[in-house]
N, C-alpha and C positions, 0 to 999 in steps of 0.2 A: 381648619387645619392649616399652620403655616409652614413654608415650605422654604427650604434657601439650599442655594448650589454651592459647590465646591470644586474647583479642578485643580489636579493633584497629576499633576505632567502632564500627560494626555487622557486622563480618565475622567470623568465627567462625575461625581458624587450627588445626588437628591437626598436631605434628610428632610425627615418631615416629624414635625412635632403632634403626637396626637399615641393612636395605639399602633404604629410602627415601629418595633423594636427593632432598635442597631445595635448590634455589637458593640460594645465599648471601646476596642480597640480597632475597630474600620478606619477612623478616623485617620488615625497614624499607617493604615494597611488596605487602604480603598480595594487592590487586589483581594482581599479576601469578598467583598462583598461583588466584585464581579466573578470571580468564580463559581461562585452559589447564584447567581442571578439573572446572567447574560450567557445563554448557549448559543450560538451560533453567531452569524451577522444578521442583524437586522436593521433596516435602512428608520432613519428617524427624523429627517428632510434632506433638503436639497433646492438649491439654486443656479440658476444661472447666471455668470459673470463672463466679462470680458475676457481676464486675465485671470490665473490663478495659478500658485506656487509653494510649495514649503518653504523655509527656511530656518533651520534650529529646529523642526520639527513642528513650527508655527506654521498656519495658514495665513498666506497672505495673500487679497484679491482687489483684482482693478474693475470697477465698473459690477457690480454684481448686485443681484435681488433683483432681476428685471421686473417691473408691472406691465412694458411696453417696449415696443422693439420698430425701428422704420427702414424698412428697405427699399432697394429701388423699386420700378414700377416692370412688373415682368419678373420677377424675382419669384421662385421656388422654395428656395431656403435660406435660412440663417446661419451663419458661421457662430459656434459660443463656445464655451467651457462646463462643464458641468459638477458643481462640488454636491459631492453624497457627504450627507453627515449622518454617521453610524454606529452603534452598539456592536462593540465586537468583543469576542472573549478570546479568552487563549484557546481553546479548542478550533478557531478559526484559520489560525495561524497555518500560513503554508496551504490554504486552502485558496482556488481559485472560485469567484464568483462573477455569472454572466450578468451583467446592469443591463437593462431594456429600457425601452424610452418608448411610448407608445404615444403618439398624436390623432389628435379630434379637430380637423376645421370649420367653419362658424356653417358649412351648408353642406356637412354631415364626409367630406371626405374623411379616414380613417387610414393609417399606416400603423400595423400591428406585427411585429413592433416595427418605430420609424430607424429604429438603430440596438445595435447591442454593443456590448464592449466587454472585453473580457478583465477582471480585472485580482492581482494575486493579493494577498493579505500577506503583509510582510513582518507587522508588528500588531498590539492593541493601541487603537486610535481611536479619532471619532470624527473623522475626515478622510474624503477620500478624492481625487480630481482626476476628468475624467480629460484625455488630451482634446486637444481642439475637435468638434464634431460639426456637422450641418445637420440640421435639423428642418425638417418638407413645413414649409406653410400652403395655404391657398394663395394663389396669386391677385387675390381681389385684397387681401387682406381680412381683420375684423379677428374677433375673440377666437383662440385655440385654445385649447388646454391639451397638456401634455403627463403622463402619467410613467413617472420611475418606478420603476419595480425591482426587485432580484429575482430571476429565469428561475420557478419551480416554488417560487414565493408568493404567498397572496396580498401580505403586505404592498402598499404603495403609496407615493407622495405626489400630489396633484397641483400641478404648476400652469394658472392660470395665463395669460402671457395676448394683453393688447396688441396684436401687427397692423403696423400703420405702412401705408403706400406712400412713397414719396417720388413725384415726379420729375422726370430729370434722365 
């Protein structure tokens, strides 16, 4: 089955060629096949970046997709950004949702959740930035992994994240 994207302002389109019927006119009308398709919000990734901002509606980020992060030596947490990229419908609109962030450190500490955020749906996107957060590491450093969710959601997106100790 081949598969090719399309974005159409902020709407994200997948057609796929095989026995998925599209509508003839989605194309010209993307809103119609989110209507029919996407209830709610639901989260579809996410990263950490340094900096991140709209502009024109565009996302723009400084330093983002961490695989690894180095702090000082004593250091609890990390200062970041957090972008959710998300399936939203207009039924979302006006609707507040709580983002969670739940961490695992490399010899089993756990903070459930390590943070929440509240955050309102103002328009249909498929972006969303969360303001500056600190996020608990272990202080020896080594592999965490970190788990976004929405509060009441089982969905979630799992954000690996190397923390290295830097002396000094």
């Amino acid at each position: 089955m081949n598969t090719a994207q399309y974005r159409f302002r902020k709407y994200r389109l997948t057609v796929r060629s095989g026995p998925v019927a599209v509508p003839t006119n989605a194309l010209a009308k993307p809103h119609l096949l989110l209507a029919s398709s996407i209830r709610h919000m639901h989260l579809t990734g996410a990263f950490f970046a340094n900096a991140a901002s709209t502009t024109n509606g565009m996302l723009e980020v400084s330093g983002g997709c961490w695989s690894s992060t180095t702090v000082l030596q004593g250091s609890t947490g990390f200062r970041t950004q957090l972008v959710l990229l998300a399936d939203v419908g207009d039924d979302s609109i006006g609707q507040e949702f709580v983002v969670c962030v739940d961490a695992h450190g490399p010899t089993g500490s756990r903070w459930t959740p390590a943070i929440s955020t509240s955050l309102v749906v103002s328009e249909p996107l498929v972006f969303m930035i969360t303001p500056q957060i600190v996020l608990p590491i272990e202080s020896a450093g080594g592999r965490h992994v970190y788990s976004v969710r929405i509060q009441g959601q089982h969905n979630q997106i799992v954000l690996p994240l190397q923390v290295n100790v830097a002396n000094g």
